[in-house]
N, C-alpha and C positions, 0 to 999 in steps of 0.2 A: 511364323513371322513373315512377313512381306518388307522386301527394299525396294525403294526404287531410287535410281539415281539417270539423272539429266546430262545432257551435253548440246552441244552446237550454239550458245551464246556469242556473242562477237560484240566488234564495232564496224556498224552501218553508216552510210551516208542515208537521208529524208531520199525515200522513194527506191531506193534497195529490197532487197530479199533477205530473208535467213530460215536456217531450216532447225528446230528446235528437237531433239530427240531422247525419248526416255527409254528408259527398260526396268519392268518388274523384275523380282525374283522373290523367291517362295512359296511358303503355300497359296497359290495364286487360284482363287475360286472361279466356279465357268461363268457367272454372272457376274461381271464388276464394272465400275463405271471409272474408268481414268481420263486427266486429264491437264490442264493446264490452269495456275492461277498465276499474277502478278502484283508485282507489290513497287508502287512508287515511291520516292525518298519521300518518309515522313506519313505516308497512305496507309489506308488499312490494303489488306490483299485482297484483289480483285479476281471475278471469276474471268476468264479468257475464252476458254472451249474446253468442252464435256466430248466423251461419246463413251456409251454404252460395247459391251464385248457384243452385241448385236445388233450393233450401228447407229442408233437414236445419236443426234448432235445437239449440241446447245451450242450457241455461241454469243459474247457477248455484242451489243448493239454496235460498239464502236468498233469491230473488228468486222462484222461479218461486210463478207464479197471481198474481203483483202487476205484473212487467214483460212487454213484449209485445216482442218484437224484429220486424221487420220491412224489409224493401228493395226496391227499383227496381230491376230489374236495364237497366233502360233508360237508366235518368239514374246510375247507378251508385252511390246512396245506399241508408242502412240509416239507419232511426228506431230508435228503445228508447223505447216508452210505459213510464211509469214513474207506478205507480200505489200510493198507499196508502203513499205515503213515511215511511220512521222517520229519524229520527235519527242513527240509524250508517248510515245511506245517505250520507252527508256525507260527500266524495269528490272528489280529483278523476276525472272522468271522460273514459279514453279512446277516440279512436275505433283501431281495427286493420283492418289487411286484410294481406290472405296471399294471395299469388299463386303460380307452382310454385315459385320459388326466391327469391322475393322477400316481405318482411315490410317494414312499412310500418306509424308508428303517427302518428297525430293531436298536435295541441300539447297537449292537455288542456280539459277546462270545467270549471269547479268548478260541484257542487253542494253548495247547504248545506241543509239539512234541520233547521228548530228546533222544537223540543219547548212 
C-alpha cells in the first residue's frame, strides 16, 4: 500500500508565492510518476504538473513559467513552487502518484488565491 499526504496550502494575495509539498510512504516502486492535480469549485480535477522518479516534467499550459515542480527521490517527496499566483489558481490541490498498477491520491490542500 502507498500514502501520500500533502501540505503547504494557504491564503495568497494575486501575484504571491506558495510552496506545495507532498510525501509518499510505502511500498514506493523505483519507477513512479507523482505529482500534482487540482480541482476548482464545481470543476472536474485538473492535471497541474507530473514528473517522473527520473525527471520527465509535464506541466499544464496555464501554469508553466510560473510553477516549478520538483522531488526527492530519496525521501519520496515532490514540491510544486507556485509562483505569480492568480486567482483562478484557487483550488483544491492534489497530491498523485502512480506506481505500475497502483494510483494513489492525496486528501487535498486548499489554495486560495485573492485578488
Amino acid at each position: 500500500q502507498v500514502q501520500v499526504v500533502e501540505s503547504g496550502g494557504g491564503l495568497v494575495q494575486a501575484g504571491g508565492s506558495l510552496r506545495l509539498s507532498c510525501a509518499a510512504s510505502g511500498t514506493i516502486v523505483s519507477f513512479n510518476e507523482m505529482g500534482w492535480y487540482r480541482q476548482r469549485r464545481g470543476n472536474q480535477r485538473d492535471m497541474v504538473a507530473l514528473i517522473t522518479s527520473r525527471g520527465a516534467t509535464n506541466y499544464a499550459d496555464s501554469v508553466k513559467g510560473r510553477f516549478t515542480i520538483s522531488r526527492d527521490n530519496d525521501q519520496n517527496r515532490v514540491y510544486l513552487q507556485m509562483n505569480s499566483l492568480k486567482p483562478e489558481g484557487t483550488a483544491i490541490y492534489f497530491c498523485y502518484y502512480r506506481g505500475a498498477t497502483l494510483v494513489r491520491w492525496g486528501q487535498g490542500t486548499q489554495v486560495t488565491v485573492s485578488s
